[in-house]
Structure formats: structure tokens, C-alpha cells
C-alpha positions as CSV (number, residue, x, y, z in Angstrom):
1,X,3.7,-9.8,16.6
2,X,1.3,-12.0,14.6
3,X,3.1,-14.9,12.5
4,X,2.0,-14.0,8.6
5,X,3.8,-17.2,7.0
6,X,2.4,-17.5,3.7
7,X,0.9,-14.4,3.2
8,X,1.9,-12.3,0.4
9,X,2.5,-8.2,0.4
10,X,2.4,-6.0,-2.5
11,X,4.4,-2.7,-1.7
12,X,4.9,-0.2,-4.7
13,X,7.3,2.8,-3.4
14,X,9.8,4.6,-5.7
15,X,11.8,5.4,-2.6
16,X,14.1,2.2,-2.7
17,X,15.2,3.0,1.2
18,X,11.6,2.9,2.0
19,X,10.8,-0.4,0.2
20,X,14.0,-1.9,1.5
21,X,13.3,-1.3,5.0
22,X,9.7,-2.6,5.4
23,X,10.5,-5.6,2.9
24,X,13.0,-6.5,5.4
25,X,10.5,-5.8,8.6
26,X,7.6,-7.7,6.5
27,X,9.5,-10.6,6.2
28,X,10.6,-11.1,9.6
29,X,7.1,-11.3,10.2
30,X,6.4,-14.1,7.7
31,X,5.7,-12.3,4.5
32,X,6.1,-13.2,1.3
33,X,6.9,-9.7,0.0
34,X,6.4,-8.6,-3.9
35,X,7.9,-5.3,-5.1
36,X,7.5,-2.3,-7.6
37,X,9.0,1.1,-7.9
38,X,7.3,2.1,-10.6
39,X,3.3,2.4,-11.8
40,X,4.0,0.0,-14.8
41,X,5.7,-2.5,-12.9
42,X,2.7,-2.3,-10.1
43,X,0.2,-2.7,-12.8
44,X,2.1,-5.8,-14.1
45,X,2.0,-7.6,-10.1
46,X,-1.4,-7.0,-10.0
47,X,-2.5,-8.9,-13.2
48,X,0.2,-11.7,-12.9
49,X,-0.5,-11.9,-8.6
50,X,-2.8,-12.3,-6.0
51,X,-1.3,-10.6,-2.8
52,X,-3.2,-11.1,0.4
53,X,-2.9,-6.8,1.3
54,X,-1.2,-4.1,-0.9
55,X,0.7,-1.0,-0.2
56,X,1.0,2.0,-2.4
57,X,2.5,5.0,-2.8
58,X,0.5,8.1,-3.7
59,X,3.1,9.7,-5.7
60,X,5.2,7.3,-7.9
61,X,6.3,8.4,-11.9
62,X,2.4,9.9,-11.9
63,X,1.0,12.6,-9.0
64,X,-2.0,10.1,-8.5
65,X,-0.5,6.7,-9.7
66,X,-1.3,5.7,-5.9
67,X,-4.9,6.2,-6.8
68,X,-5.0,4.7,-10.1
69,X,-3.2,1.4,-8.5
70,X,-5.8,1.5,-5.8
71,X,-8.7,1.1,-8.7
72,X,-6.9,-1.6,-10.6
73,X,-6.2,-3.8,-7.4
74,X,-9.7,-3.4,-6.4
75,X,-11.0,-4.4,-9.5
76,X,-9.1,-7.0,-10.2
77,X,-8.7,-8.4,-6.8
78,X,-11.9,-6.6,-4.8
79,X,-11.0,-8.5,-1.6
80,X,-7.5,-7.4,-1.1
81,X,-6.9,-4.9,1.2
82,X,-4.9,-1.9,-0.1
83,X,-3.5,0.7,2.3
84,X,-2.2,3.9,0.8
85,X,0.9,6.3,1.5
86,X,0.9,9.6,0.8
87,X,3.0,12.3,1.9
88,X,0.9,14.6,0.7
89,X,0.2,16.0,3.8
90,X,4.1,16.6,4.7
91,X,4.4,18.3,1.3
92,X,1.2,20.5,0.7
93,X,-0.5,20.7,4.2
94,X,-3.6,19.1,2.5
95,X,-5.5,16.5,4.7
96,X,-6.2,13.4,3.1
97,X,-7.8,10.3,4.9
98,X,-10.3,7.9,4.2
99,X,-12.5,8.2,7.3
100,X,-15.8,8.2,5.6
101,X,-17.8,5.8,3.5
102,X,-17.9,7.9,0.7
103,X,-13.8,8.9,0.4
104,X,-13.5,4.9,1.1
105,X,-15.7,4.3,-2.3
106,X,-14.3,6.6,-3.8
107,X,-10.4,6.6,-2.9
108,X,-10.7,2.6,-3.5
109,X,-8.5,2.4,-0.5
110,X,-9.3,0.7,2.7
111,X,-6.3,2.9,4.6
112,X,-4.1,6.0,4.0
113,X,-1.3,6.8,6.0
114,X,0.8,9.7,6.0
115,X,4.7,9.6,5.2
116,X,6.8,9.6,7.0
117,X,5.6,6.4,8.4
118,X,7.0,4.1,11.2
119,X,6.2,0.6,11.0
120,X,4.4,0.1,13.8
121,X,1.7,2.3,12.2
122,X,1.7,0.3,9.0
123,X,1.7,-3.2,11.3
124,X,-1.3,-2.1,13.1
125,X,-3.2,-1.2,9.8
126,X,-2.1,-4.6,8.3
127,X,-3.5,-6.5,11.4
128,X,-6.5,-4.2,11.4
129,X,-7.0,-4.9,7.5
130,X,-6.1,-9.0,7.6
């Protein structure tokens, strides 16, 4: 387990157990975690912050405020790594990855993961990513 001492982690989920759980496992491996539930609140972080990776959910207040976050963070902050949840895949069946250059460029994501998660799949993308 890699020691992340000042490194920061935006996470936007509006499931509170979710955030709760991997704010706690973050910081046990050095984070500095920042938090949203909502779009708005997301949007605010990313103009007032500088996080070293983000995490977003798909599906906040907005069906595709996961994807909207993912344009803002990238052009505010084009260097930051953003990884995206989406359950999605549980709910509707649909695929959704970002395997190619072209859903990469266009996704603005540099990860997707499906929900339900564990955390040993979003550790390995933040190592991968950092």
C-alpha cells in the first residue's frame, strides 16, 4: 500500500455510505480527501481546488452530471486524473468503458469503473493513474 501523504482526492457521490467508506479507506492511506454529494457543490471544489485525482459519480442530481464534472475538471485542471463510477451497467445492462482513445477524448475520463465497486479496484486505478 503506497503512502499518499499530501495528496489530495476529490470524490463526488450522492450515496453518503459510499463516500463515507472510501473517505475513510483514502485517508488511511495518506489522503487528503475533499467531498461533494451533489453536482453544484462538485462544480464549486473544482474552481476553489486543485486535487491531485478525482472520483465521480455518473449519476448524481443529473443522469450525466458524472460526465459534465469530467469536462469541467479537465478543463480546468487538464492534468488531474479523473476516474468515473457508473452503475450504469448494474442498472441498464449497457457497457460503458473507456478502453479506446476516442471514448477517452471524448468521455474526458481517464477510468470508469462499474458500481458496485470494492476498493481494491479503485486503489489499483489510483496507483495506475498517479
Amino acid at each position: 500500500m503506497a503512502d499518499h501523504t499530501g495528496r489530495t482526492i476529490l470524490l463526488v457521490d450522492d450515496d453518503v455510505d459510499l463516500l463515507t467508506g472510501l473517505t475513510f479507506q483514502l485517508k488511511r492511506q495518506g489522503f487528503e480527501t475533499i467531498t461533494a454529494e451533489t453536482q453544484r457543490d462538485a462544480e464549486r471544489l473544482i474552481e476553489e481546488t486543485n486535487p491531485d485525482i478525482a472520483v465521480f459519480d455518473l449519476m448524481l442530481e443529473h443522469l450525466d452530471a458524472g460526465f459534465t464534472l469530467c469536462h469541467r475538471m479537465k478543463r480546468k485542471h487538464p492534468e488531474t486524473p479523473v476516474i468515473l463510477l457508473t452503475g450504469v451497467t448494474s442498472e441498464t445492462g449497457l457497457e460503458s468503458d473507456t478502453v479506446t482513445q476516442d471514448e477517452r477524448s471524448w468521455v474526458k475520463a481517464d477510468a470508469m469503473l462499474a458500481k458496485p465497486i470494492r476498493f481494491e479496484q479503485l486503489q489499483r486505478e489510483i496507483e495506475r493513474l498517479l
